[in-house]
C-alpha positions in Angstrom: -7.5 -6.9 -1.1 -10.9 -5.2 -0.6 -12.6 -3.2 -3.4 -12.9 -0.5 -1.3 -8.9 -0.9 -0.3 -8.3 0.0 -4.2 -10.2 3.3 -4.6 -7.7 5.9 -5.5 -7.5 8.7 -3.5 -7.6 6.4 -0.3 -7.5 8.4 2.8 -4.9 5.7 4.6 -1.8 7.1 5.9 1.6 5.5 5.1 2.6 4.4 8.1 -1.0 2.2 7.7 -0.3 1.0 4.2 3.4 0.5 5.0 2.3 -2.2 7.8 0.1 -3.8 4.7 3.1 -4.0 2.7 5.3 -5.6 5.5 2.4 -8.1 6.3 1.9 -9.2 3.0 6.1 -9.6 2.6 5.6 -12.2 5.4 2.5 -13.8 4.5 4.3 -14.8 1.3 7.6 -15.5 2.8 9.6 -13.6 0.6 7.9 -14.8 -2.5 5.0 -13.1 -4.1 2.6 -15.0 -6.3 1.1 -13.1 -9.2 -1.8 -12.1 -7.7 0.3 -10.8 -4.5 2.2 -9.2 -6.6 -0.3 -7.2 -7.8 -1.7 -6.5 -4.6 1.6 -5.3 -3.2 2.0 -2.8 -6.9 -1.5 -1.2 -6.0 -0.1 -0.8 -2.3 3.0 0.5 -3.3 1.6 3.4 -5.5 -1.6 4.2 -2.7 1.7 4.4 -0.1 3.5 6.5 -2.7 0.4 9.0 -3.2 0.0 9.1 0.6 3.7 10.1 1.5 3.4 12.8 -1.3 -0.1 13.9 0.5 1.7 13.8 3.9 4.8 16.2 2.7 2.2 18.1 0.9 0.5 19.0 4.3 3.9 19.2 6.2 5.1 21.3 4.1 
């Protein structure tokens, strides 16, 4: 993952970071090593932050 992938308050939508999270599933084949596995937390929170941001604005 790219430094600048990790900068909190990322500007990627979920949809974008949800793709990520699906590639990186089956680049590992179902099985994360450690340092996927921390790739996929840090992806999980930015997606979590975006889908709050994105019912924030719908709302």
């Amino acid at each position: 993952m790219s430094p600048d992938s990790m900068i909190p308050g990322s500007v990627r939508s979920a949809a974008a970071l949800n793709e990520q999270i699906r590639a990186l599933w089956m680049r590992a084949g179902g099985s994360l090593s450690a340092q996927e596995r921390a790739e996929y937390e840090l992806l999980v929170v930015e997606w979590a932050e975006a889908i709050r941001g994105e019912v924030i604005k719908a709302a």
